[in-house]
C-alpha positions, 0 to 999 in steps of 0.5 A: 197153898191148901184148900181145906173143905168139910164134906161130912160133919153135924152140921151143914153150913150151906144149902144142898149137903146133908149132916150125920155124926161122923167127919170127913175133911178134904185137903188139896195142894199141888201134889195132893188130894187126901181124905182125912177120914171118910165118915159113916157113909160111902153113899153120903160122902160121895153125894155131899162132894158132888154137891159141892163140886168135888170129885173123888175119884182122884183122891190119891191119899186117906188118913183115918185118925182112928177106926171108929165107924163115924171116922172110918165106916166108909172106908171099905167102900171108898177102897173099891171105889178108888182101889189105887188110893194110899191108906194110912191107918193108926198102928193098932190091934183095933186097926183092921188089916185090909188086903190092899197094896198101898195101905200103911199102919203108921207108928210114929211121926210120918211124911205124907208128902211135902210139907204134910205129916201125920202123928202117928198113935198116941199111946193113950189111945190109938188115934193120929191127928194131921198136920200141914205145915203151912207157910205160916205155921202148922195147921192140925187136922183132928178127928175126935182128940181121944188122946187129949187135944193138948196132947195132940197139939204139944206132939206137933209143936215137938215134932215141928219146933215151932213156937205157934200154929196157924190153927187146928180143926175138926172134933174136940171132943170135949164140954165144958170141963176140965180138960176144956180150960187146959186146952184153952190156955194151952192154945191161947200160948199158941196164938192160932188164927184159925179153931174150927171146933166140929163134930164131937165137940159140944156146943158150951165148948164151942161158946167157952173156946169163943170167950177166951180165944174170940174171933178165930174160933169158927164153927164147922160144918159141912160146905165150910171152906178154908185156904192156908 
């Protein structure tokens, strides 16, 4: 089982927590507890956690889906705050090289630990999507989709085989467009249970992915928790 909880987003969905542009997504299983990406602010991740019962001094693992700063600017801090943390960067000349002893640029298809993974860049653009592989199917963390969401989501059903996901979450990056319809249908071949579009994604993208794909798509927001 994981428990997955939006600690930095847009938008607030419970009293207490502050928004910003930026993500930072929360993972724990029974031998993790890992950062997908940090956000803009130490000091207002930190204090959103708080808020919410989470304490991150025991985060043993980071994964930055890429180095801009809404995803990554907190980083340095989070490093001094918990220097015993792994690290997992996108392989990329725009990846900054931190002197820290447990920091890896990953390059490809990468275990994190049982059943989590990470995709590595896409050669589009240096950006890495996680995936946990749930007992009932993949369910895909996604920082902005730089490379294309279907993109994204056809590098996890490769590397895993599989014929559907349990769902995606996270920035879209994506309006009403082209690009939207194709993801679309794309998903819809995939019958997830679960779409959490977030932070970059607008809000007609939002009200289109509901009309086509109905009641699994749930808005994000910071205090939204999930169990898989």
């Amino acid at each position: 089982m994981y428990e997955i909880l939006f600690l930095v987003d847009n938008s607030e969905l419970v009293e207490g927590v502050k928004s910003t542009w930026g993500l930072s997504i929360l993972v724990k299983s029974p031998s993790e507890k890992l950062l997908f990406d940090v956000g803009p602010s130490f000091s207002l991740l930190t204090a959103n956690a708080s808020k919410l019962g989470e304490d991150l001094s025991d985060v043993n693992t980071v994964v930055i889906s890429h180095m801009h700063s809404d995803h990554a600017g907190a980083l340095k801090a989070f490093i001094d705050f918990n220097p015993a943390v792994r690290i997992f960067l996108p392989a990329s000349p725009l990846s900054p090289h931190y002197f820290h002893a447990n920091l890896t640029y990953v390059k490809g298809w990468l275990a994190l630990s049982e059943g989590i993974h990470v995709t590595g860049p896409f050669p589009s653009f240096p950006e890495q999507a996680l995936a946990i592989l749930s007992r009932r199917g993949p369910f895909i963390l996604v920082g902005c989709s730089h490379p294309g969401l279907t993109s994204i989501l056809k590098k996890v059903v490769e590397e895993t085989g599989v014929s559907g996901i349990l769902g995606v979450a996270g920035g879209f990056h994506v309006s009403v467009s082209k690009e939207l319809l194709i993801a679309a249908e794309y998903l819809k071949t995939l019958s997830p249970s679960i779409v959490v579009p977030s932070h970059c994604t607008s809000q007609g993208a939002i009200d289109y992915l509901k009309s086509e794909l109905g009641e699994c798509v749930v808005k994000g927001g910071v205090g939204l928790r999930l169990t898989i």
